[in-house]
N, C-alpha and C positions, 0 to 999 in steps of 0.2 A: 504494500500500500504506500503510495505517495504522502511525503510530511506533509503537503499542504493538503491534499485531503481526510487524514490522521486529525490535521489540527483543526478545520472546517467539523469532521464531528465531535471532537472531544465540544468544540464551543457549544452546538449546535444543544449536546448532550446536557452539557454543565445548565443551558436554560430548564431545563425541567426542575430538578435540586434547588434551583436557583429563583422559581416560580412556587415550588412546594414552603418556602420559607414564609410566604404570606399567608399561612394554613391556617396557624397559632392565630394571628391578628382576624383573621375574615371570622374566623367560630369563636372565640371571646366578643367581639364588637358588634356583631352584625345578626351572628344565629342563635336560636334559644335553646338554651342550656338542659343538661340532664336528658339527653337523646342520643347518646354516641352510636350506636348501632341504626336507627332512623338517619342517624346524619351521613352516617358511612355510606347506605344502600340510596338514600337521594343524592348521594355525590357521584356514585358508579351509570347506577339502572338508568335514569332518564338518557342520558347521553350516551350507554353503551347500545340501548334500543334505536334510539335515533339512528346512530352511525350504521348499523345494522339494516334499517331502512332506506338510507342512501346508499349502502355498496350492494347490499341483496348476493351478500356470500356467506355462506354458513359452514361452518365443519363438516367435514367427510369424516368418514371410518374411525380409527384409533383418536384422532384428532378431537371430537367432544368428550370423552377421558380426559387428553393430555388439558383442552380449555378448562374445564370445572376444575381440575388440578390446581392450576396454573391461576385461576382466577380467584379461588379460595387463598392460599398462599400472598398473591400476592395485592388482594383488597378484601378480601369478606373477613380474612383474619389479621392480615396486617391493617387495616383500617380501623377495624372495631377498637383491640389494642391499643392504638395511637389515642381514640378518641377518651378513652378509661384511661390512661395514661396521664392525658392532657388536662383531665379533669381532675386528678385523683396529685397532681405531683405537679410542683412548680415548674415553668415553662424548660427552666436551666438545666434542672434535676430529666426532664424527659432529653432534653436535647443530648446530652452526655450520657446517658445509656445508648439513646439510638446509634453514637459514633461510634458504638464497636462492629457496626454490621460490615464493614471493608476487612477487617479482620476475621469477620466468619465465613464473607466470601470466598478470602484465600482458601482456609479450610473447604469450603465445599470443594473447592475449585480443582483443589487437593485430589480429594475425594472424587471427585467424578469425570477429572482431566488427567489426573493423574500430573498435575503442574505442581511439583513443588514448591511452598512458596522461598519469595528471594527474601534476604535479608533486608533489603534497601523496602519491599513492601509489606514487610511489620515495622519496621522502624515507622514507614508515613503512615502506618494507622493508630500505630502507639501514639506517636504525634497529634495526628487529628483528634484521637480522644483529650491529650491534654489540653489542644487548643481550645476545644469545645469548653472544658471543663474550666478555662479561664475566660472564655467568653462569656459563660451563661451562669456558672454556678455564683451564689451570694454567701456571705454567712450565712444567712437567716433562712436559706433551701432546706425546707422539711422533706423528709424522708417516710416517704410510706411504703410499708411492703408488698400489698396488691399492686400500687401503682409501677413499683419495679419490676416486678414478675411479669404484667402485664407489658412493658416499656421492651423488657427483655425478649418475650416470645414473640411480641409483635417483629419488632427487629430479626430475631432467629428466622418467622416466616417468612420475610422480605429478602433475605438473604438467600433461602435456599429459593425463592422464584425465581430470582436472578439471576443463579447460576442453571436453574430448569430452562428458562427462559434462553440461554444461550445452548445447552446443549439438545433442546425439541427444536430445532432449526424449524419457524414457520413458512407452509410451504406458499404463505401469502403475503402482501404488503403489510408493512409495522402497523399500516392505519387499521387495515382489516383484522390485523393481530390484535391491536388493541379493541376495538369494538368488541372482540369475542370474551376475550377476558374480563372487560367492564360489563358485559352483561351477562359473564357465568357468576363473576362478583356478586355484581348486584343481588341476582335473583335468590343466590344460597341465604344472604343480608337479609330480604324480605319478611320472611315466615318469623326469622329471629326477632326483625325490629317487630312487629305487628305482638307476638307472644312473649316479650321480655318488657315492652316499655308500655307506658303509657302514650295514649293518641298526643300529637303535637298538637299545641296551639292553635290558634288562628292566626295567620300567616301574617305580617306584615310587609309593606313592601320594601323594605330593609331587609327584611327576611329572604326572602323570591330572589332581591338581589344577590346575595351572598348564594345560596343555591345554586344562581347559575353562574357565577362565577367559579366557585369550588367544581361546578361542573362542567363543564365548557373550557373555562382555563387551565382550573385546577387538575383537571382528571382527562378530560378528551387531548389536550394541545398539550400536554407535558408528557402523558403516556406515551403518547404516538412518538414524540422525541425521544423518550427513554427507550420505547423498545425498539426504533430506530438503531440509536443508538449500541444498542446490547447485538445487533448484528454484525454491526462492525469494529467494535472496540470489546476488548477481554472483560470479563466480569469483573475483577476487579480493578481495573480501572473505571467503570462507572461508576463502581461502588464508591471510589473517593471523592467521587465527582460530589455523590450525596454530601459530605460535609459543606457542603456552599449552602445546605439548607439554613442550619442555624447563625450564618451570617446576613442571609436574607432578612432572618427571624429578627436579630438585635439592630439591622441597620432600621428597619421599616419601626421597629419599638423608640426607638430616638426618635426617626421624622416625625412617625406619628401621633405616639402617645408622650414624645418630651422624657421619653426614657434620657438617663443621663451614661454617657460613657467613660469610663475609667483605664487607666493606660493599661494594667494589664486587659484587660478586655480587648483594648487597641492590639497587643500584641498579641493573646488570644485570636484575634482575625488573622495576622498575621503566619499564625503558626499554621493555621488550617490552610491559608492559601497555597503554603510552605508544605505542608502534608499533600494537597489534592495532588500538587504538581510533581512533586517523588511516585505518587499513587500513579501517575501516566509513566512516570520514566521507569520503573519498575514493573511495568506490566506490560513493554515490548519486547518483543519476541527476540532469541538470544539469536545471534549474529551467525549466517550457514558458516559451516567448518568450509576451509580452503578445499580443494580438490588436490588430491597427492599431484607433485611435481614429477617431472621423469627423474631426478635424482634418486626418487625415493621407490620408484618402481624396482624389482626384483629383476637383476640382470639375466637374460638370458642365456643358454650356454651356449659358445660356439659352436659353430660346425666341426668336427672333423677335418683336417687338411688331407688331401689324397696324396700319396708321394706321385 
C-alpha cells in the first residue's frame, strides 16, 4: 500500500474516534436520562433500517450468523455497557478503562492472526492508557464497581469485533457492512430496551435532535469510516486510533461547558496523540526479507574435464 494512501485512511479512520468523542456531551445535554439500553437500540435501528432501504442488500448464507455476531459485539453489547458505564462512573473514570481496548486488540490479534504483538505497540497502549488517565481522571473520580465491570466488558466486546471485523473479510461495501451490523445491533437492543426499562418520555425537540445526531453522525457516518477503515488498516492500528475519543470528549467539555484545563491534562493530550501515532508505526507490516544474492547460492560442481 502507498504512504499516501496508508495516511488518507489512517485520517479518514481517526474521524470516526474523533466524532464518537461528542457521545458523552450529546447524552448528558441533550437526551433523557436512565435509558441506556432504549438509547443504545435508537442510536443503531433507525439508521441501520434506513440504510438497508436504500442499498436493498441483505446477507447471504453463513453471513447472517457472522452479522448478528458481529452486530451484538460490537453495538447491542458494546453500546448498552458504554451507556451503564457513562451513567454509573465519572466521564474520566469511563474514558480510562475504555483505553485498554488497543491492548486487547493486540491480544486478539495474537490470537486469531497469529501477529505477535511488537514491543513499540504495548508501549503506545501502555501510553495511551496513561494519557487518558491524565486527561480525564480528577481526584475526586469515584469509583464504582458495576460501572467498571460494565466499562471493562463493554471494551472486551468492542475489541474482539474489531478484530472479527477484520478477519470475516465483508464480501460487501463498508457502507452495506455497516447497515447490516447497525440493524442486527439494533434489533437484538429492542426486546431488551422494551423489557428492562421503563417507556421514554415524551420526546422533546432537543430530544429528536440529539437522536438523530447520535444516529446519523454518530453511528451511520463514523461506522461506515470505521469499518472502512478496518479493511485497510490492521486492527490494531484502529484501535489506537480510538484514543482520539476522549480528546474529542475534554476539548468539546472546555468549548462547551467552560470545563477548565490543567497542564497535565494538556500533556495528557499530548501523550495520546504521542500513543495513537507509535499505535500506526507499530502496526506496519515488517519489511520482505532481501532475496539471496548469487554469492550466497550453493556453488555448483564442475564438470569433469575429459583428457
Amino acid at each position: 500500500m502507498k504512504k499516501t494512501s496508508l495516511l488518507g485512511d489512517t485520517l479518514l479512520t481517526a474521524i470516526a474516534p474523533a466524532i464518537w468523542g461528542s457521545t458523552y456531551l450529546v447524552t448528558t445535554q441533550l437526551l433523557p436520562a436512565g435509558h441506556p439500553l432504549m438509547l443504545a437500540m435508537l442510536r443503531a435501528l433507525p439508521v441501520g433500517l434506513l440504510l438497508l432501504v436504500l442499498l436493498r442488500q441483505l446477507p447471504s448464507g453463513t453471513w447472517w450468523l457472522r452479522v448478528f455476531v458481529l452486530g451484538a459485539l460490537n453495538f447491542t453489547i458494546f453500546w448498552s455497557l458504554l451507556f451503564v458505564s457513562a451513567y454509573r462512573l465519572p466521564g474520566g473514570v469511563a474514558a480510562t478503562v475504555g483505553a485498554v481496548q488497543p491492548l486487547l486488540v493486540l491480544l486478539f490479534s495474537w490470537l486469531m492472526f497469529k501477529q505477535a504483538p511488537r514491543r513499540l505497540g504495548l508501549l503506545a497502549g501502555a501510553a495511551g492508557i496513561a494519557g487518558v488517565a491524565l486527561l480525564v481522571l480528577t481526584p475526586a473520580a469515584a469509583l464504582d464497581a458495576w460501572g467498571i465491570g460494565a466499562g471493562l466488558l463493554g471494551t472486551l466486546s468492542m475489541a474482539i469485533g474489531t478484530t472479527l471485523s477484520k478477519r470475516w473479510r465483508a464480501p460487501v461495501a463498508p457502507l452495506t457492512f455497516t447497515a447490516w451490523q447497525l440493524s442486527a445491533g439494533g434489533l437484538l437492543l429492542l426486546p431488551l430496551a422494551l423489557w428492562l426499562e421503563p417507556p421514554l418520555p415524551a420526546l422533546s425537540a432537543q430530544n429528536i435532535a440529539g437522536f438523530a445526531y447520535l444516529g446519523l453522525v454518530g453511528a451511520g457516518l463514523t461506522y461506515w469510516l470505521w469499518f472502512r477503515g478496518l479493511q485497510r488498516l490492521q486492527p490494531a492500528a484502529a484501535a489506537s486510533l480510538g484514543l482520539l475519543s476522549p480528546v474529542t470528549a475534554t476539548v468539546l467539555g472546555w468549548l462547551v461547558l467552560d470545563q477548565q484545563l490543567a497542564p497535565l491534562q494538556i500533556l495528557g493530550a499530548v501523550i495520546i496523540l504521542a500513543s495513537a501515532w507509535l499505535g500506526q508505526w507499530a502496526a506496519r507490516p515488517a519489511p520482505a526479507k532481501p532475496a539471496p544474492t548469487n554469492a550466497a547460492r550453493p556453488l555448483r560442481h564442475a564438470a569433469p574435464v575429459r583428457s
